[in-house]
N, C-alpha and C positions, 0 to 999 in steps of 0.2 A: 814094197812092204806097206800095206795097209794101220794106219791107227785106229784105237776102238773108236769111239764116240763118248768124251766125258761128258758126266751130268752136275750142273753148278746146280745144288739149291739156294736160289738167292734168298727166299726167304727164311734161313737161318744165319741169323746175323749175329754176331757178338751183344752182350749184352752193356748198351752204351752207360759210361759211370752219369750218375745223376747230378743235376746240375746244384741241387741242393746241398750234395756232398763236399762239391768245391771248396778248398781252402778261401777264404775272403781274400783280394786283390789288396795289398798294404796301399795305404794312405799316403800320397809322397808327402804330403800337406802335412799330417799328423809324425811322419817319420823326421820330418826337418823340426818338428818345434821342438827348442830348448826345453829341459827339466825345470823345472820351477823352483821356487828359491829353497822352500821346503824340501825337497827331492835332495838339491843338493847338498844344502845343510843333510841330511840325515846319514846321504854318502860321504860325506866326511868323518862325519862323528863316530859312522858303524866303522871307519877303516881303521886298521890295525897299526898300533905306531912303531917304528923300524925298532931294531934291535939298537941301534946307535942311540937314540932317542931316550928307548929306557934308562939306559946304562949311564946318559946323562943325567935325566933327571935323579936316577938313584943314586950318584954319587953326590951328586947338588944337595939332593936332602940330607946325606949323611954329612956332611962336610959342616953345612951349616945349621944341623943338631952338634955336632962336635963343637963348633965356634959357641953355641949357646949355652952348654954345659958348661963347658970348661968358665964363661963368663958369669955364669950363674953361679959355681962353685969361686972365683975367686974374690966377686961379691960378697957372700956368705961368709966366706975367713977374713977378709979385713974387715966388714963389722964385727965381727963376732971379738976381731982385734981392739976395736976402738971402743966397741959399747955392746960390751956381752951379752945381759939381757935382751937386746932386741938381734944381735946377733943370730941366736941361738931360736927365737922365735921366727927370725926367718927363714932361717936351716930346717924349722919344723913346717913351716908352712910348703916352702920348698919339697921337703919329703912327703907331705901330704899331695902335691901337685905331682908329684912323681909315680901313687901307689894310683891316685886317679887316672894317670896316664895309661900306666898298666892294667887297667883293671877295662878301659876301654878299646886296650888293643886286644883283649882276651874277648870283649864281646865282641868284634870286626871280627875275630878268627871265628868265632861259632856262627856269626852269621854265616860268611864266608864257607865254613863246612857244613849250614844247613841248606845254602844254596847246591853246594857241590852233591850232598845225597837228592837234591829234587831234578837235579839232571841226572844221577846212575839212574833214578826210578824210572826218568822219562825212557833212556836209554834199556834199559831194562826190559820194559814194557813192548818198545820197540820189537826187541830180540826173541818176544817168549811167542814162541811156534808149535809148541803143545801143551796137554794137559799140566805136566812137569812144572813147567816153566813158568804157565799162569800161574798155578798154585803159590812159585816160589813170588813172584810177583804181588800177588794179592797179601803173603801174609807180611811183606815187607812195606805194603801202602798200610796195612794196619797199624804196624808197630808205627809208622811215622803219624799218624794219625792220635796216637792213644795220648786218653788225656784229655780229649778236645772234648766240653760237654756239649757242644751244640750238634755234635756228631755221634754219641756214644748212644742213641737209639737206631740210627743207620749201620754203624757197626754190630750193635747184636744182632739185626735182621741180617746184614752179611753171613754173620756166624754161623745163621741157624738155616741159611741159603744155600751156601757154597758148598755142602756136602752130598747136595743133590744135583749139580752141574756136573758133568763128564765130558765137556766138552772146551780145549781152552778158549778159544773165541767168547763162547758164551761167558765162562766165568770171568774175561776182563771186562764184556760189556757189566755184568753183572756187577763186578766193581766198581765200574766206573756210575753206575746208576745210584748206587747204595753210598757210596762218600763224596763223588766229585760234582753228579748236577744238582743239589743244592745250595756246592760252591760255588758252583758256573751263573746261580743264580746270583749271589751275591756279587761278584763280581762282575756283572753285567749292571747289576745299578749303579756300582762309582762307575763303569765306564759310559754311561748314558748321562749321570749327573756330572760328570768332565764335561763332556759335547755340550751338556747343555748351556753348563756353566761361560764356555770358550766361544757360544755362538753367541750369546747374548752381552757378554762385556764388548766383544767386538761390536756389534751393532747400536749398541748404546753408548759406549764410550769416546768421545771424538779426538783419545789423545793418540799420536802415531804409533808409539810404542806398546800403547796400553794392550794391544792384542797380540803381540808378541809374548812378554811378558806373561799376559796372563797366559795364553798356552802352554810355557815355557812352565811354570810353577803349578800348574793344572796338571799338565802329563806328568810330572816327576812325583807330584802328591800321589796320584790315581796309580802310578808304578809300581808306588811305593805299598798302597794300600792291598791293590790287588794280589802282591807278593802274599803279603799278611793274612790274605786270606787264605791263597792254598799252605802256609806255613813255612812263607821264608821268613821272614822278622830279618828285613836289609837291615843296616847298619849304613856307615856313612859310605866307606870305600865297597861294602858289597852291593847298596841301593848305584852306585858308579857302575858297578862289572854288569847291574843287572840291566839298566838303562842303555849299553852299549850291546848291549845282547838282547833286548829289543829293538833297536836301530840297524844292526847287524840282520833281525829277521826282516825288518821292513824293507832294507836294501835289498835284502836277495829274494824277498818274494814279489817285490815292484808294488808295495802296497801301500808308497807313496805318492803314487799317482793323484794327479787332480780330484776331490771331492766332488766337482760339481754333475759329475755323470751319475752318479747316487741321487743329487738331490731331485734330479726333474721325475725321474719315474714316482720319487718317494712323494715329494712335494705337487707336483703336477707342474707344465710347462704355463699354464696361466697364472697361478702364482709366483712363478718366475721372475715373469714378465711386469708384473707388479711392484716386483719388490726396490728398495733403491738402491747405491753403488754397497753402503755399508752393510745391509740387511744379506747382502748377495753375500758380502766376504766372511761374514758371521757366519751364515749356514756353510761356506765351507768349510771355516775352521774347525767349525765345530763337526762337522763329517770327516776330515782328519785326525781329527782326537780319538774321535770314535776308532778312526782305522788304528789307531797307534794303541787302543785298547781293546782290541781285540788280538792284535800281536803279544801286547802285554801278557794276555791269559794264557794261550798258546806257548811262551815262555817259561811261565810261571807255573804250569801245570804240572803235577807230578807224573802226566798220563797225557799221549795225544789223544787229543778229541778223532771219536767214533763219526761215521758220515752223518749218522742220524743226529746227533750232540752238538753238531759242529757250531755254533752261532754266526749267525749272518749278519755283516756287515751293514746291508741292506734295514735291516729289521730294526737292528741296533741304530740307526740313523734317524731310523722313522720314530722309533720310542724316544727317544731324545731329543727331536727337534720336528715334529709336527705339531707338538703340543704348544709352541712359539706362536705358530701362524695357521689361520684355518683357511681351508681350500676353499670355502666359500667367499674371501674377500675376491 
């Protein structure tokens, strides 16, 4: 029994994958180096503390508010026993220290629930996949909004906007054009004037702590402001939940990585090269700042940022800490 005769075309060949496509080969050099002291401080700070943990400190605080009242009130009745009038003034002074107490545990709570409505919005926002939905969205960033005069000519041009969009994409871009980047703007000067402020105390300052420190009171200032601008108004314990929910984004987005890979494109590598031990750690800190506020805004926003809106890190470093040193030294 005879076979035909096959025909190979050699010259149809699979189409080879291109070399440019290749995943990058990992760094064993770069995969073995430790996290840096910052990295790891921040994973600490973003982790969540056990259930055991709370339930201590919360019975510690009550135990010893109980011990204080009760010592405060038995205070208060034996003078009041021994020398009435000034008795009786401390009992009043006491209940004036009491209605203060309360009156600043009622602002912690409204912080507290103004932070909790700027996460349903983000959340929200997130969710709205049609027309429906932006609409309910937008007219809920409004009502949180109302009131504010520095906004209240972005809000009429919304008003008189949104009933010609049909589409929801468009009308949360449209949102977010009309209320949020001229907050975006705002808040991108304190986070430039953070950077700036944290590269330059370190580079001028020769005390070991003093760059700690000033970072340390820089990003909690700037956390705290940036809230205030999209309309958190922290409070003591909710500027705490906010500042951990910042640290919490940085951890999980790894964007506490080293600064100094930002500074040479931004900077150039002959200025670098120039600068000395101090000048070098200054521009990092201060491009860590920078990263820790642009997290900040990302948190803070009642709305994620659109691709086009996004603020770059990059940009934000150069605005902030070019103006320090010129490329021409």
């Amino acid at each position: 029994m005879s076979k035909k005769p096959v025909l190979f075309d050699l010259e149809e060949e699979a189409e080879a994958p291109s070399v440019a496509e290749a995943p990058p080969v990992p760094d064993p050099a770069a995969l073995a180096t430790p996290p840096s002291a910052m990295e790891q401080a921040v994973r600490v700070a973003a982790r969540r503390p056990s259930r055991l943990a709370r339930w201590f400190w919360g019975l510690l605080v009550a135990v010893v508010g109980a011990m204080a009242s009760v010592a405060a009130w038995d205070f208060a009745a034996g003078l009041i026993a021994r020398l009435p009038v000034l008795g009786w003034a401390v009992t009043a002074g006491l209940a004036l220290l009491l209605l203060l107490a309360l009156a600043l545990a009622m602002r912690e709570l409204a912080a507290l629930s103004r932070l909790h409505r700027v996460d349903a919005l983000r959340h929200q926002a997130e969710a709205a996949a049609d027309l429906a939905a932006a609409r309910a969205f937008t007219a809920r960033l409004e009502a949180f909004y109302k009131g504010r005069e520095d906004l209240s000519w972005h809000q009429a041009r919304l008003a008189e906007r949104r009933s010609e969009v049909m589409d929801g994409d468009a009308l949360l871009l449209l949102a977010e054009e009309e209320l949020l980047v001229p907050l975006d703007a705002l808040a991108l000067r304190e986070v430039e004037a953070a950077a700036r402020q944290v590269a330059t105390v370190t580079a001028l300052v020769p005390m070991a702590l003093a760059d700690i420190l000033t970072a340390l009171v820089s990003s909690m200032r700037m956390i705290r402001r940036v809230a205030g601008i999209y309309g958190g108004r922290p409070g003591f314990f909710s500027s705490w939940r906010l500042t951990r929910a910042v640290l919490a984004h940085l951890a999980a987005t790894g964007a506490v990585a080293a600064g100094d890979d930002l500074l040479e494109p931004v900077l150039g590598g002959s200025v670098l090269s120039k600068l000395s031990r101090r000048f070098g750690e200054g521009l990092v800190n201060g491009a860590l700042s920078a990263r820790v506020g642009i997290a900040a805004m990302e948190v803070c926003r009642p709305m994620p940022f659109s691709p086009q809106h996004r603020p770059s890190v990059r940009k934000a470093v150069q605005r902030a800490l070019t103006g320090l040193f010129s490329k021409g030294e």
